[in-house]
N, C-alpha and C positions, 0 to 999 in steps of 0.2 A: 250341705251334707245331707243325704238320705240315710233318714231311722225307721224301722220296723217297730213298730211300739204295739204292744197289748194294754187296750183302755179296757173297765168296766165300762161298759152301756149306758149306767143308768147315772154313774157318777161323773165319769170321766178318769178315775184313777187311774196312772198308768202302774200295771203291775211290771211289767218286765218291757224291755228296751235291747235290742242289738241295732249297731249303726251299720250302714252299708260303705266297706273301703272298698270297691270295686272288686273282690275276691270274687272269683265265680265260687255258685254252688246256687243246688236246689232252693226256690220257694218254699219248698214243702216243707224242708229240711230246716229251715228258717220258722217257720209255723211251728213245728214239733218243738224247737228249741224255746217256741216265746212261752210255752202252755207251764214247760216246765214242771213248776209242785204242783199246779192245777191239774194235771192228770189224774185219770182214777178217780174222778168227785163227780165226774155226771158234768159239767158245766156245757152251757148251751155258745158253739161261738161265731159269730154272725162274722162274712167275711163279704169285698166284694171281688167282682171278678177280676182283677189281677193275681191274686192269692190262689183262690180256689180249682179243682179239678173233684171228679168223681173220686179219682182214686186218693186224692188227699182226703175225702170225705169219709171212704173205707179204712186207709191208713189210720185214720186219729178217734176212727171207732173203736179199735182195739187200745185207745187209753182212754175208754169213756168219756168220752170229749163228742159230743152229737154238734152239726154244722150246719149253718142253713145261709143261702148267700144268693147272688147272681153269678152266672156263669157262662164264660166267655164260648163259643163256637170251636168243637174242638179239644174238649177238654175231658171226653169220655164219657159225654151223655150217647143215650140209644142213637144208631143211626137212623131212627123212623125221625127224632127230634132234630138230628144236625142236617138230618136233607131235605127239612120241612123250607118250602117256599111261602111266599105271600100269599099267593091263590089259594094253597092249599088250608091255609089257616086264615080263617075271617077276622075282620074284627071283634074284640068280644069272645073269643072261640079260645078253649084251652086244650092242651091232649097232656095228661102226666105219663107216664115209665116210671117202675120200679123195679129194681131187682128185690131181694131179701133184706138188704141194707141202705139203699138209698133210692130218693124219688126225685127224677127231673120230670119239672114242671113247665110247658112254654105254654106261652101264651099271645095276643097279638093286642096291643092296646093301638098306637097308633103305626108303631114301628114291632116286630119280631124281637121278643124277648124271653127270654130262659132262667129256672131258678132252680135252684138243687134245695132239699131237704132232706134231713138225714130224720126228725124224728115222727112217725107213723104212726103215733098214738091216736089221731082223729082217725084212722085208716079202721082201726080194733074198735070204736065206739059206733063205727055201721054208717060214716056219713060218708058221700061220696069225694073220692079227690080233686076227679076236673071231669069233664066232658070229654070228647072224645077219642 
């Protein structure tokens, strides 16, 4: 049986559980539902990329809910980041995007990889995000 579960981080607590009976319906919508009474409290929620998209990241900012993860090809980052090829990014080399609300990050370690971040607070203290 597949379960959706919401751990804390640091404990492992599971706060909230839905099982999966094969019903379709959104991820997102599935996400929204795990946050539950957590909404509205600011909490930070780390997801990896089967979960996540940009616009899940916009959606769940309007219940104070900030999100930060990896994120699959496709999922509503910039198209300067989803048409980035190998040559075009070195090893070592990163290029961010932000809109107003959220910053995808790629970067290239050995393999082409992408990360959303929703909160921008090192962005307002004057450091810089990534390179190019």
């Amino acid at each position: 049986m597949k379960s959706y579960i919401l751990c804390d981080s640091e404990t492992g607590y599971c706060y909230n559980m839905r099982p999966y009976c094969g019903e379709p319906g959104a991820l997102g919508d599935t996400v929204v539902a795990l946050i539950d009474q957590l909404a509205g409290h600011g909490y930070k929620l780390y997801m990896d990329n089967l979960y996540n998209s940009v616009g899940l990241s916009e959606e769940l900012l309007k219940f104070k809910t900030h999100t930060c993860g990896t994120l699959r090809k496709g999922r509503g980052e910039p198209d300067v980041i989803e048409n980035l090829t190998k040559s075009e990014l070195k090893v070592g080399e990163t290029m961010a995007r932000y809109n107003e609300r959220v910053m995808v990050l790629a970067w290239r370690d050995f393999h082409h990889a992408q990360r959303y971040k929703r909160d921008h607070s090192h962005l307002a203290k004057g450091r810089a995000a990534a390179s190019g």
